[in-house]
N, C-alpha and C positions, 0 to 999 in steps of 0.2 A: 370539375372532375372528381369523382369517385377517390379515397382515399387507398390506396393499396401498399403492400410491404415495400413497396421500392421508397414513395413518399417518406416511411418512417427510417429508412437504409438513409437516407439523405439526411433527415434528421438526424438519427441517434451514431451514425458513420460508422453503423457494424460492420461491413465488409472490410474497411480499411484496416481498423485496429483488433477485429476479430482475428487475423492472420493464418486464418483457414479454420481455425476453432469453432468460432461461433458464427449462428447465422441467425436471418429470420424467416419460418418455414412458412407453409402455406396456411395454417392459422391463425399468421399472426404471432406466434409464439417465439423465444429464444429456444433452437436447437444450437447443441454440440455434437462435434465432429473428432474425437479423440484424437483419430488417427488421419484426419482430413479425409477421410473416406466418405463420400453423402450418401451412400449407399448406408452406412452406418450412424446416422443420428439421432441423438437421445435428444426429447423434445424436455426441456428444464420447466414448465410448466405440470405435465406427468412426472415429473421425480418428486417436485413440492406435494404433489397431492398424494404419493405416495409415502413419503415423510409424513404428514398429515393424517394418514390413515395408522400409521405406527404409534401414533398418539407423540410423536416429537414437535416441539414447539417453535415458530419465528422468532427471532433471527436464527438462521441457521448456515454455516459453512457447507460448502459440498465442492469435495475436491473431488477432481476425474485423475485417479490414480493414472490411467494410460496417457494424460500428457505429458505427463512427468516425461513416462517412457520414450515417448517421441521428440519431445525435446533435447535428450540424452542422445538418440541415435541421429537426430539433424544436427547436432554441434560435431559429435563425431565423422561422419560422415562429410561434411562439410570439410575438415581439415584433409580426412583419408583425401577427398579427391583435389582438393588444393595441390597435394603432397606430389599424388600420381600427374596431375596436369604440367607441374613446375618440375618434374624430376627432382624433387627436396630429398636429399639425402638423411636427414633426418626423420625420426617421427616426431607422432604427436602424443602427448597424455595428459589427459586434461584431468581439473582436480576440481570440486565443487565444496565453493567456501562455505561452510555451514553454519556461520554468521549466520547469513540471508533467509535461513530458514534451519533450528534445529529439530524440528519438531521430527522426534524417530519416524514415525509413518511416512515421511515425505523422505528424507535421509535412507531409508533402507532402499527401498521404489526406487530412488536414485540411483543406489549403489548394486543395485541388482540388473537393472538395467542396462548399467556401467561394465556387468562381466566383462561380456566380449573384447568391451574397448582399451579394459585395464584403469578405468576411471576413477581414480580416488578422491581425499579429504584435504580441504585447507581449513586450518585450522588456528584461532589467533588469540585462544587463553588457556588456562589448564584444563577446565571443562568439557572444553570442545576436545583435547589432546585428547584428556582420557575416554572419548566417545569415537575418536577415529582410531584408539588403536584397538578399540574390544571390537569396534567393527569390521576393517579394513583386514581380511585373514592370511591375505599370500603376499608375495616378497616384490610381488611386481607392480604393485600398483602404489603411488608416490602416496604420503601423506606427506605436506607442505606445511611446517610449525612454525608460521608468524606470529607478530607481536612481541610486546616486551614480556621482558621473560628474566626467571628469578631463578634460584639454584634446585628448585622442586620441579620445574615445568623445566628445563634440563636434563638433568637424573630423569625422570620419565620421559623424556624424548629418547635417551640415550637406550634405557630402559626397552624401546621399542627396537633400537637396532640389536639387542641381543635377541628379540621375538623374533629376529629376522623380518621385521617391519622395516620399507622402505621409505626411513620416514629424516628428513632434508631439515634441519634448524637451519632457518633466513635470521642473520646479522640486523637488529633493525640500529644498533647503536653501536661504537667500538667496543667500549667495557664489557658489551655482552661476547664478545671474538675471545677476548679475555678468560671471560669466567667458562664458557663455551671448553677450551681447551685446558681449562685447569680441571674441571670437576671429570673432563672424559679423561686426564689422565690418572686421576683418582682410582676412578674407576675400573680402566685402562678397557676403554671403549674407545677405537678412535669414532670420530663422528663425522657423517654427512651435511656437511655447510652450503649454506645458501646466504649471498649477500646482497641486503634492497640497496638499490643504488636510488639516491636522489637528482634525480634527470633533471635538465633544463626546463623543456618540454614541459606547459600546462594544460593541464585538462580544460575541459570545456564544462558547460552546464551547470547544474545546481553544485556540484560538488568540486568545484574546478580550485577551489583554496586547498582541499587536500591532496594536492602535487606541484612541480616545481621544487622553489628552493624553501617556501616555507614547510614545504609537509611536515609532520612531526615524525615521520620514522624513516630509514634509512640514511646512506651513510653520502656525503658529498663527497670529491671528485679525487681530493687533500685524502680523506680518511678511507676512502676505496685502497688507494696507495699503499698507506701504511698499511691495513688487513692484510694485503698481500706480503708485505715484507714481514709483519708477525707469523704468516704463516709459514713463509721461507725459513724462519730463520729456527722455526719449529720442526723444521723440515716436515711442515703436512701441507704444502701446495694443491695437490692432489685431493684433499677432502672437499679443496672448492668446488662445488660440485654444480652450483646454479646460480644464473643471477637473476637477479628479481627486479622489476618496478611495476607499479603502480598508479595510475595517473587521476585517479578517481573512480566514481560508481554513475552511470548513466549519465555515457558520453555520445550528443547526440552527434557529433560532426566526425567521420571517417577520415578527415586529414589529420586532424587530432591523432589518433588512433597511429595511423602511416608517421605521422611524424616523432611520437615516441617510440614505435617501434624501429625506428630509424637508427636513432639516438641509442639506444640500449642496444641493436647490432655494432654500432661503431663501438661499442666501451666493451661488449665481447669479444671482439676480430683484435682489439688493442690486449686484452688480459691474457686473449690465448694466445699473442705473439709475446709475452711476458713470460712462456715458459709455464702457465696453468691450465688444465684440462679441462675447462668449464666441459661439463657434459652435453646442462640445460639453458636455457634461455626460457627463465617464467613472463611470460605479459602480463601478467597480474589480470583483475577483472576489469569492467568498465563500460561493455558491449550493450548496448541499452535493451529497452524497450518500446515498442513504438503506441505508448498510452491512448495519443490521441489519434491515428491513425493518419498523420498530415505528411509524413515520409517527409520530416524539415528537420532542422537542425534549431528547433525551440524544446527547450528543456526537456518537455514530454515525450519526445518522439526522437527520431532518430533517421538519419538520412542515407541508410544503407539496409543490406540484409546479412543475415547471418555468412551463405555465404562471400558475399564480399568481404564480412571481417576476417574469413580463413583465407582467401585469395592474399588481401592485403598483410596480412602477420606472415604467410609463410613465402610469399613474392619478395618483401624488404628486406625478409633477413636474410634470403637465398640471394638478392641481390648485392648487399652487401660484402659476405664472407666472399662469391666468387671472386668480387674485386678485389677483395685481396689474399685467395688464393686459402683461404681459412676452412676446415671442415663445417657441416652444418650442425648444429647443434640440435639436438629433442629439444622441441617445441611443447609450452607448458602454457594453460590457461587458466584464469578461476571466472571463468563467467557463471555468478549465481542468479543473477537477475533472469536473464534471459533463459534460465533453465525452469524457474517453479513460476515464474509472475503467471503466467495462463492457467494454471491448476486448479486457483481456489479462486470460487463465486461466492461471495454473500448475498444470500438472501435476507429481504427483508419485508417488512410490512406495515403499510402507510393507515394508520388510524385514525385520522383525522384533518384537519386543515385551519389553519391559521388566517381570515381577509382583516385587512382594515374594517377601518369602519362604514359597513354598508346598509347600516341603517337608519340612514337620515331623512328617508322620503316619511316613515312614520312619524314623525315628530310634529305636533302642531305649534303655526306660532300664531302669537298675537299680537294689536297694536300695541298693548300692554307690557313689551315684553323691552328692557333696557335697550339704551342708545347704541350699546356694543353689540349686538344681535341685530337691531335695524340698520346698524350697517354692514356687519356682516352679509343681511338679506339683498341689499344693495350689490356688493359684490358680484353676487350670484347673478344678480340681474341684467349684471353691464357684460357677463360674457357671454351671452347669447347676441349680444349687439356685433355688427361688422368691424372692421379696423379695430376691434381690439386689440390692448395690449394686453398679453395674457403673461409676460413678467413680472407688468405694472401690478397685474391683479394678484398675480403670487403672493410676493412680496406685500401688498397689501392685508393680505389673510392671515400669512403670520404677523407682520404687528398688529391686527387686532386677537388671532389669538393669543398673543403674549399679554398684550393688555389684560384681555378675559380671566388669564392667571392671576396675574397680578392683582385683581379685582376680587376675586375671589379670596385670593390669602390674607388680603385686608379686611374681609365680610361685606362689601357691597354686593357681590353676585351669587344669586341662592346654586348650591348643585345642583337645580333642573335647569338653570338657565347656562352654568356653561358646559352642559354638555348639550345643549342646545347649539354653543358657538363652537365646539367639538363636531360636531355632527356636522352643521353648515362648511367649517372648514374641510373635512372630507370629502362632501358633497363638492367644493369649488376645486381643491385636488382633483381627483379625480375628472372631472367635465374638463379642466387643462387638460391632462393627460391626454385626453380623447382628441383637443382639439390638437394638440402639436403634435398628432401624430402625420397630420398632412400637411405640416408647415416643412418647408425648403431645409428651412437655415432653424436648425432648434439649439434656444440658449443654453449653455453649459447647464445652469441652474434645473431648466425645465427639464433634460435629457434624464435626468439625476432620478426624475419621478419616476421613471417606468420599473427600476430595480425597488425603488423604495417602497414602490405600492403592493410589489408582490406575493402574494400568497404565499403562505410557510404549509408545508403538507411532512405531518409530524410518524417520525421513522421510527419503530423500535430497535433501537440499539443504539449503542455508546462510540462518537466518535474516539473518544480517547482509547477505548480499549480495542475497537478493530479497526480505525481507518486515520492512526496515529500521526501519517506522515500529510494528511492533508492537514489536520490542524497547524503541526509543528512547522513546517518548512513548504504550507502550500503547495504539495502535491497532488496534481490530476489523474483521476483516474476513470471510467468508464462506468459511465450508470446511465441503465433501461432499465423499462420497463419489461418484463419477461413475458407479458402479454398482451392483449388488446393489442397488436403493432397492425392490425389491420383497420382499427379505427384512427381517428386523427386526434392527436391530444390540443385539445382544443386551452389548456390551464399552462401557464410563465409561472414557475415556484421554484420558490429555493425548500432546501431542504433541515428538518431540523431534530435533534435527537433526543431522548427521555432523560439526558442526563439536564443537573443545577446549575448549570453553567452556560454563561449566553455565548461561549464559544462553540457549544456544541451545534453546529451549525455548518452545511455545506451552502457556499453563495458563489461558488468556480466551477463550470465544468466545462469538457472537451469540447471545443469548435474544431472545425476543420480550418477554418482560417485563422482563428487565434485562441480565446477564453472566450465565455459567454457567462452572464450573472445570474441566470435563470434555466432552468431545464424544463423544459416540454414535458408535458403530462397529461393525464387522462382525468375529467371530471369521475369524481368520488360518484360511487352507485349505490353504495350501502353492503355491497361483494366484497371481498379481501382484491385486495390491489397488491401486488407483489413487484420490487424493483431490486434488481441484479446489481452490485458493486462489483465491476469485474477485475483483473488482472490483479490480484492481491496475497498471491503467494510467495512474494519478494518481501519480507522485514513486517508488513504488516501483522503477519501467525503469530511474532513473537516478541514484538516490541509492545502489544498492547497495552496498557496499565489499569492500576484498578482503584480509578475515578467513581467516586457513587456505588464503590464495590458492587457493578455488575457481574465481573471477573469473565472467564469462555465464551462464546456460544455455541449451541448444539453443533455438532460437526458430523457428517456423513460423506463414506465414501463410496466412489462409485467406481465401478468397472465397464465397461464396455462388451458384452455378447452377444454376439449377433443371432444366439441361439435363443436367446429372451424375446419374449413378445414384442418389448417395446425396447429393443438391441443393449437392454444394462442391464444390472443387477447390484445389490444395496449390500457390499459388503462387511462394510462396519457403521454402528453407529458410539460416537463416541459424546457420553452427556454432557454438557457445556455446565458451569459452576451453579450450584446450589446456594439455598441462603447462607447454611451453616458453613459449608465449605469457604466461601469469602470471608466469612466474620471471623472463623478460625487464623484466616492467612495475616488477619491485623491482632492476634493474640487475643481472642474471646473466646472463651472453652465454650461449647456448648452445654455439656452438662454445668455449668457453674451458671448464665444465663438463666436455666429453664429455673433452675432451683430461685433465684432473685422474681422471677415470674409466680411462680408456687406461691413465694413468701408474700407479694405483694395480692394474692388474691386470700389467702388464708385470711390476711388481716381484713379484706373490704367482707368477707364471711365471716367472721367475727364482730362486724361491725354491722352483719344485717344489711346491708348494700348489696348482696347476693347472695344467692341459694346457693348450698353444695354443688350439687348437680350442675349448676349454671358453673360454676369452679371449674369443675371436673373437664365438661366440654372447651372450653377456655384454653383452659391447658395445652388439651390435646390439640386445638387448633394451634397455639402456637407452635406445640414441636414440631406436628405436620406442616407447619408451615417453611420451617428451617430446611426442608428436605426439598423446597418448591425450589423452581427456575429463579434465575434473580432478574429475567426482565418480562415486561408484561404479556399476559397469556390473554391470549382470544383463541376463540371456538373455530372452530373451521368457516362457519358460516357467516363469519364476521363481527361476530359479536360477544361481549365479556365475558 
């Protein structure tokens, strides 16, 4: 059968983890759907070649500002109709942690977005405060001021409620309830308190250590108590205004979810029978993502949808207060993940490829040639035979290649002969390979070979700088190919990056049934080959580091109009890091550089080693060069 896009649908499991976003169209290509409208999709292959035409280089970022937008209006929406389904007497206001992403262009889009809904900032150092309060302009949308917090990130929270900013300091320790009400009477600001409570209740997933009773911030069950009696006895009961937790970030299991929120409606239905007016109830964030599109409860994914996590937060807590007869509280969320991870694609571009060694049929041998090589030929020879044992023979090839080392670091075996038993060894590899691919029962050992042999197809760009959390903590993410999806990728490769470090390295990605060590790919043509890293608007924009000082990559944003030919338009492009600009950020003046360059050419022109002229050009090629990309450029046409 004929290969067609559904074939590569099965493969690469766009539908599932696209989640209405991405698709793949009648070319073969990755289209996006901003607004899930297919009447409106931008084919990502035309946006590359139109970047391309601008003279902007690979790797490059390209965020669709309109999912932003739509992400914002399904979170909301989502609660709105939770709220009207269940009769919740409360509302909803939700807040986006900008943790997860501070980059302004992404944070405005947000908060613009956000008008209608009343959407504000959470916020958890002094940094982030003073970015939520220049932003956040009217009295009604929360800014949420977690974190440990010192007597300056105070003072300006406080700071913000004389801006008439609605902005809520969360308790994460006692001392801070303390300093809290000493510096507002200082001041004589009363303040708006929020206190994280340290639930029973764990998280699940990669991040399930940060909640329960180890978390490291909020207050246990003992010092909730006393908060409330310091506050009594201050007579400011009444500034308690919300209570917080927390249970982690990309939680794939929804009982999880119900069962905290559970837990933190009992501890509010118990405070506000204590005589305090909690207003809110914050759920903190945690709401995942579904990475690999498998709708499970394995780290990647997530086994619900958005709205069921509104059905399930505003259902527990409705269910709880009416049992005991308690108002409902405004419902408060920080789901960051689930608001930006769809926005940003990396693009990127595959230069080249990495095989074993496959060129052993060239090698000629002789009778002449050592006992360690005529047996090794022997080897090769016994597995073309029936009933072989192709362990037995494994295992045999490495001790005679170890031997062949061994022989050689002593000076018995010349370099042309063991890369002769090099050769042969590959050669017997491989032909295993082949044959245990039809064996039943394949030995641990042999199993091993298919990942080991596989092709490496080398990426421009730095996993450390933009795709952080797979290195660190083994995170999966989405990567195709952006086109060819109508041909069959005939090539098993792992993936590998321009950085000096053998960690730079992708060898995980998405199954629908679990992990896989190899990705499906297209034989190399000598064309530019182009492959998508998707859902990377969560922590990846702004945790990257600057390994091999790549530092940015080119970023472009896109819009969505249906009035453009090909339904977008290219509204920003924003340059990704320069040579000088990275060298700068580890403390290298550029002008002080050039000048150490000058010096050492004046003296090789002094020295008759070079012509002025040759100097002169020199030069300028390096300052010109300070101004380039910091990662490798090719031609559009594929070529350096």
């Amino acid at each position: 059968m004929a290969w067609n896009i559904e074939e590569s649908n099965k493969v690469y499991n766009v539908k599932e983890w696209g989640a209405g976003y991405f698709h793949i169209n009648s070319k073969g290509h990755i289209s996006v759907t901003p607004t899930k409208d297919p009447d409106k999709a931008i084919d990502l292959h035309t946006v590359i070649e139109e970047v391309h035409s601008r003279g902007i280089e690979i790797p490059v970022l390209i965020r669709f500002q309109d999912i932003l937008r739509s992400r914002v209006k399904e979170l909301n929406e989502s609660f709105r109709a939770a709220i009207s389904e269940y009769n919740y007497q409360g509302n909803y206001y939700g807040v986006f942690p900008i943790k997860v992403n501070q980059l302004r262009e992404a944070v405005e889009e947000i908060l613009d977005a956000g008008i209608p809904y009343g959407y504000g900032i959470e916020c958890g150092s002094k940094p982030e405060l003073y970015v939520a309060l220049a932003l956040i302009e009217d009295k009604e949308r929360l800014i949420i001021a977690n974190g440990y917090k010192d007597a300056a990130y105070i003072r300006m929270a406080l700071l913000g409620k004389q801006l008439r900013k609605n902005v809520i300091l969360v308790v994460e320790k006692l001392t801070e309830l303390r300093q809290i009400l000493q510096i507002s009477q200082e001041l004589n600001i009363e303040p708006a308190i929020g206190i994280r409570a340290k639930l029973s209740t764990k998280g699940t997933g990669k991040w399930e250590a940060s909640s329960g009773d180890q978390s490291k911030f909020g207050l246990s069950t003992p010092e909730l108590i006393e908060a409330i009696e310091i506050l009594k006895e201050n007579n400011l009961p009444h500034v308690f205004k919300l209570l917080h937790f927390h249970i982690g970030s990309q939680v794939p299991d929804i009982r999880t979810i119900k069962a905290a929120v559970k837990e933190a409606a009992r501890i509010y239905v118990s405070i506000h029978k204590m005589g305090v007016p909690i207003q809110y109830i914050d759920v903190g964030g945690g709401m995942g993502v579904d990475y690999d599109g498998s709708r499970t409860t394995f780290r990647s994914s997530m086994n619900y949808t958005m709205q069921e996590y509104a059905n399930d937060v505003v259902y527990t807590i409705l269910e709880v207060c009416n049992s005991e007869d308690v108002p409902h509280p405004n419902i408060v969320s920080e789901s960051g993940r689930a608001i930006v991870a769809h926005h940003s694609v990396l693009i990127l571009e595959i230069f080249g490829n990495i095989e074993k060694n496959q060129n052993y049929k060239k090698v000629d041998f002789t009778p002449d040639d050592p006992d360690i090589i005529q047996e090794m030929l022997d080897i090769r020879h016994q597995l073309h035979k029936k009933n072989t044992n192709y362990l037995e023979a494994y295992h045999d090839a490495i001790q005679r290649r170890e031997e062949a080392h061994s022989l050689f670091s002593l000076g018995y075996l010349t370099l042309s002969e063991k890369a002769k038993v090099e050769n042969l060894f590959w050669e017997i590899i491989f032909v295993i390979r082949e044959y245990t691919k039809n064996m039943t029962l394949v030995p641990e050992e042999l199993a091993e070979l298919e990942p080991r042999l596989a092709e490496q197809y080398l990426c421009n760009f730095s996993i450390f700088q933009s795709l952080l959390d797979h290195w660190a903590i083994g995170h999966l993410f989405p990567i195709v190919p952006i086109h060819r999806l109508n041909e069959e990728p005939v090539k098993r490769a792992t993936l590998v990056d321009i950085t000096c470090d053998s960690d730079g390295k992708i060898g995980k990605f998405i199954d629908l049934k679990d992990m896989k060590d190899r990705l499906e790919l297209h034989q190399l043509n000598g064309q530019p080959y182009y492959l998508g890293i998707f859902l990377l608007g969560a922590y990846q924009d702004i945790m990257g580091d600057m390994h091999n000082l790549f530092g940015r990559v080119n970023e472009v944003h896109v819009f969505m109009d249906d009035e453009e030919p090909e339904n977008y338009y290219v509204e920003e492009i924003i340059p990704g890091s320069n040579i000088g600009q990275v060298l700068s950020l580890v403390q290298y003046n550029e002008n002080e550089i050039i000048k150490l360059i000058k010096k050492a050419l004046d003296q090789r022109i002094k020295e008759g080693v070079i012509k002025p002229s040759e100097g002169v050009k020199l030069l300028d090629m390096y300052e010109l060069g300070l101004k380039e990309y910091t990662y490798l450029q090719f031609k559009p046409n594929g070529k350096r």
